[in-house]
N, C-alpha and C positions, 0 to 999 in steps of 0.2 A: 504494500500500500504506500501510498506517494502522495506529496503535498500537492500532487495533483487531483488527486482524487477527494482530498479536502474539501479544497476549491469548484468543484463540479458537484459535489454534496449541495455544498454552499448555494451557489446558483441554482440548481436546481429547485432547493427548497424555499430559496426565496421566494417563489410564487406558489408555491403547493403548501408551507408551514400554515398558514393562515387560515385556509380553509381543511386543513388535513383530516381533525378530529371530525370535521361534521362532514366528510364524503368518504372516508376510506372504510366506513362501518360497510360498504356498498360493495366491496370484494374483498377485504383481509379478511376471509374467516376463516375460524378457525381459535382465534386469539385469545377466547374463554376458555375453551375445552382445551389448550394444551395448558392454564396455567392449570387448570382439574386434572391433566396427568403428570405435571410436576409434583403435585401432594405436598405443597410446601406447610410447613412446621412455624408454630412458634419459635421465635430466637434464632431463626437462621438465617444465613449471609447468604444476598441473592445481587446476582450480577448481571445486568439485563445489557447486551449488546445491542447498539443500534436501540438506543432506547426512544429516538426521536422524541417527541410531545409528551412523555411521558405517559400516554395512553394505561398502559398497563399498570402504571403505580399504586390505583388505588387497590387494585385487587391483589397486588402480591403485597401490601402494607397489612390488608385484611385479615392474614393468612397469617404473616410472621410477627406480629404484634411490634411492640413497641421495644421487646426486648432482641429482636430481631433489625440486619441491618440492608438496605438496599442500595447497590452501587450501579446508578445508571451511567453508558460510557454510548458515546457521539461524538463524531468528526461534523456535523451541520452546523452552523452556525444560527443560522434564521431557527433550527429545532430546538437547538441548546435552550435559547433566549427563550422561548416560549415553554420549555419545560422549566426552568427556573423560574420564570413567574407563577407556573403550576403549581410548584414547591413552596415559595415565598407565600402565595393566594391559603394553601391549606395548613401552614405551619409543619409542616412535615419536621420533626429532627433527628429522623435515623436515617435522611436519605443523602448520599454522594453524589455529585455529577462532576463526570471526568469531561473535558472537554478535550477530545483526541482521536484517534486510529485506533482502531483497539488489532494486535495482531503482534505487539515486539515485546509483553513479556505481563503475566499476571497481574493485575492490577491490587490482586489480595494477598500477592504470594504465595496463593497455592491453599487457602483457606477458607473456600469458598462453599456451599451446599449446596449450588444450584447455579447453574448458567441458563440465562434464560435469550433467544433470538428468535423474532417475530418479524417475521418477513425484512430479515438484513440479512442472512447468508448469502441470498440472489444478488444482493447491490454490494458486493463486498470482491474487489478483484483480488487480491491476494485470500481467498475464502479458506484453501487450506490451511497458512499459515495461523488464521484465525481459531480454527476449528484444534489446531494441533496449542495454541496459547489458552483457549479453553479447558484441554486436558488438564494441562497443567496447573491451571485457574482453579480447579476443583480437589477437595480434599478426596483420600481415598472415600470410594461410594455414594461420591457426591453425583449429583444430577444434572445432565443438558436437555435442555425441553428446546425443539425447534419446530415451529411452522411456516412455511414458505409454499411459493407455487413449484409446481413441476410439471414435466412434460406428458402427454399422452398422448394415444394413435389420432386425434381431432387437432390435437396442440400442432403436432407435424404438419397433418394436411394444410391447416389455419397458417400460412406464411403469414396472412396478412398482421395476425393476434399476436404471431412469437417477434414481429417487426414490432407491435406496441411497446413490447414491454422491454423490449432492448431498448427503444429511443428511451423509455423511463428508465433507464437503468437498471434494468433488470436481466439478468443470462439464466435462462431456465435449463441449457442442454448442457450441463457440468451434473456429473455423476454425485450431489449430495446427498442422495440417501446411501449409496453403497460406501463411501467414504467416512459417513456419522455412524454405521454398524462397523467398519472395522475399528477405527480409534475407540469407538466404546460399547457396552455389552449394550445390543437390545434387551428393553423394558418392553415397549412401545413404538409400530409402527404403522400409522393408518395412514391410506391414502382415498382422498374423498374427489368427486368430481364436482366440478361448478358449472351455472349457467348451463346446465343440459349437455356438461362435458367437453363446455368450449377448453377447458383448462382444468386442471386439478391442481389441489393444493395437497397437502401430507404432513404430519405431525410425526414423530420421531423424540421419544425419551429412551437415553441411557443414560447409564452407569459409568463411573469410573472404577475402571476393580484396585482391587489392594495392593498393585504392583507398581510397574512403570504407566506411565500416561503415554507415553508413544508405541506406535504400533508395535 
């Protein structure tokens, strides 16, 4: 990842932060039920990648009470600024916001319970480097909950739909489901279709085991 890809965050969101929370309810789904297969706990350390608007905050704050801590990490600028006044609006004080790349080294040292990524694997060009700093990110038998779009035999034919979602930044044809079952034990893997199967999206939780985090 590159401070290029910062900056293309950046812009980008400049015109999509604004209205995000009230139009992306309209295709990210998925985003309830995977934090229902995460099963998070009171008192536990939850790291939310690509955390944009902070959408998901109130529900994983819900889950891990007060004695528990939440560390959202973002390279947007226009997202950051709008989840920070999310945080500042509800008095939140267990929660973090990283404002960076997330991919060059655990943000918790390795003490974390839970990674959590909602539709950012797909907008993430270094994704394995990410995925393999998640390992690490996580204590032994800690949790990655991920939902994202992926591809299907409608997706393929659809040039016109897999051209959408590249111009928004999004690469649906990179292997992350087979790459999130090797670095970690499947829990959890469903893959649902949308829109009559214009597209499918897939939820994916594992495990870290008691050993090394690399493959």
């Amino acid at each position: 990842m590159t401070a290029g890809h910062r900056e293309t965050m950046s812009r980008y969101y400049a015109w999509h932060a604004p209205v995000y929370d009230a139009t992306r309810w309209t295709f990210l789904f998925g985003r309830n039920a995977i934090l229902e297969d995460l099963a998070l706990r009171p008192g536990e350390t939850v790291v939310e990648i690509g955390c944009g608007t902070g959408h998901n905050f109130q529900r994983v704050l819900d889950s891990i009470g007060e004695r528990g801590e939440l560390i959202g990490v973002d390279c947007s600028e226009p997202m950051i600024a709008r989840c920070r006044r999310r945080i500042r609006k509800r008095a939140w004080r267990n929660v973090r916001l990283m404002d960076q790349q997330y991919g060059r080294a655990p943000v918790t040292g390795g003490s974390a319970d839970a990674v959590l990524m909602s539709y950012a694997l797909s907008m993430i060009p270094g994704w394995k480097s990410a995925l393999e700093c998640a390992a690490y990110e996580l204590k032994p038998g800690g949790r990655i909950g991920v939902v994202d779009f992926c591809m299907n035999e409608r997706t393929v034919r659809t040039a016109q739909f897999a051209r959408w979602l590249e111009i928004n930044h999004v690469q649906v044809d990179r292997p992350y489901r087979e790459e999130l079952a090797a670095r970690f034990h499947p829990v959890r893997c469903v893959t649902t279709p949308a829109f009559g199967g214009l597209w499918s999206y897939y939820r994916f939780v594992g495990s870290r085991g008691l050993g090394s985090a690399q493959k």
